[in-house]
C-alpha positions as CSV (number, residue, x, y, z in Angstrom):
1,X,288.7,-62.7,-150.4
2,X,290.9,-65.0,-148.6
3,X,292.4,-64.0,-145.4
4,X,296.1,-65.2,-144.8
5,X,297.6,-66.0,-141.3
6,X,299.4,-62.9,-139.5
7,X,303.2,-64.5,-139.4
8,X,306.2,-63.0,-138.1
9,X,307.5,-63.4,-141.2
10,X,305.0,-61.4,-142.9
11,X,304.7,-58.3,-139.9
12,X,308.4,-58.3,-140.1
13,X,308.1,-57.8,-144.3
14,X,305.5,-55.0,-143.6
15,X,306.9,-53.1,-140.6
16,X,310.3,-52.9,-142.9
17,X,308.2,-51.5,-145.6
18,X,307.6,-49.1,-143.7
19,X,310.3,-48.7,-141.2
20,X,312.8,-47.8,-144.4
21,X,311.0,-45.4,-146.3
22,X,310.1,-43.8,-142.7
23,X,313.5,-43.4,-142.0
24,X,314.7,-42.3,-145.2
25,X,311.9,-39.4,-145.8
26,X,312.6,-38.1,-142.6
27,X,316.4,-37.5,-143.1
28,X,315.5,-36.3,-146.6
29,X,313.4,-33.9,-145.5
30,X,315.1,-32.9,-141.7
31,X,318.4,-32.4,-142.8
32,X,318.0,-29.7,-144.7
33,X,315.2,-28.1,-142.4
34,X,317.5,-28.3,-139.8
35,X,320.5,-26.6,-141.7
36,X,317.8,-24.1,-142.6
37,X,317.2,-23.6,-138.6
38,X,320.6,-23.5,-137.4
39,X,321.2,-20.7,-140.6
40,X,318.4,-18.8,-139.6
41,X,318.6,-18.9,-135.9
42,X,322.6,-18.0,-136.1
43,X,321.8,-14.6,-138.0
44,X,318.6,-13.5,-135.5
45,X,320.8,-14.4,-132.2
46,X,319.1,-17.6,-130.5
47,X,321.0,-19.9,-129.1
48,X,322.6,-23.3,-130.0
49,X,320.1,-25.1,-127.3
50,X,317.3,-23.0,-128.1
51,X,318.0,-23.7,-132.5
52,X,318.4,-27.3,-131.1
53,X,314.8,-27.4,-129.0
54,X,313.0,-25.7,-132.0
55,X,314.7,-28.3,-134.6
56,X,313.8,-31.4,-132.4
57,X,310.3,-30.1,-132.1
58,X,309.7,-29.6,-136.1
59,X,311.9,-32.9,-136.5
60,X,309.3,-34.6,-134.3
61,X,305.9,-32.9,-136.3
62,X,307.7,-33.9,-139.4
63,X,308.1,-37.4,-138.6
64,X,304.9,-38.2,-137.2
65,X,303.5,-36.8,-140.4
66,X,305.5,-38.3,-142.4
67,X,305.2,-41.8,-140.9
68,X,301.2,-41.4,-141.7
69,X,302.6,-40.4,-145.3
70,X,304.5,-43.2,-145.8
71,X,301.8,-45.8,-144.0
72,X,299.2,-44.7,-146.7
73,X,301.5,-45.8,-149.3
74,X,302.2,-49.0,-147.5
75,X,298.2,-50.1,-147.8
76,X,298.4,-49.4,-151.3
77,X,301.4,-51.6,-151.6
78,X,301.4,-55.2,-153.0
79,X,303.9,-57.9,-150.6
80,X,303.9,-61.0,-153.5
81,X,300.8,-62.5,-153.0
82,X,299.3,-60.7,-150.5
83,X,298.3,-57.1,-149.7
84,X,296.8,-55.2,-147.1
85,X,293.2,-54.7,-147.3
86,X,290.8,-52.6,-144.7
87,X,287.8,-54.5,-144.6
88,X,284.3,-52.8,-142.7
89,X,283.3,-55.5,-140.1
């Protein structure tokens, strides 16, 4: 196995790997939780601030999970020539 220099160019290709799909999971997957929320919360009586404290929370759990989600794919994932390998040292 040949190891390849660490470039900009190639951490930029790899953190937008995984910045996209990040980003676009999240608002898949928060928007309609937080309609879901704001639904919910309106017909038990909370409040808009304390729907909106509950929503960031889950919004914050969901992301960080699904940033490890989307990370696992991103080892798996072949960049041209290259791919990123976990090696035991």
């Amino acid at each position: 196995m040949q190891e390849v220099d660490v470039t900009f160019g190639r951490a930029a290709q790899i953190w937008w790997a995984w910045c996209w799909r990040t980003v676009l999971f999240s608002l898949l997957c928060s928007l309609p939780i937080g309609f879901v929320i704001g639904f919910v919360g309106a017909g038990i009586g909370i409040t808009r601030q304390q729907a909106g404290l509950t929503g960031m929370l889950i919004g914050i759990i969901l992301g960080l999970f699904l940033s490890v989600l989307v990370m696992s794919k991103i080892l798996k994932k072949k960049f041209g020539v290259y791919r990123i390998a976990l090696v035991q040292t």
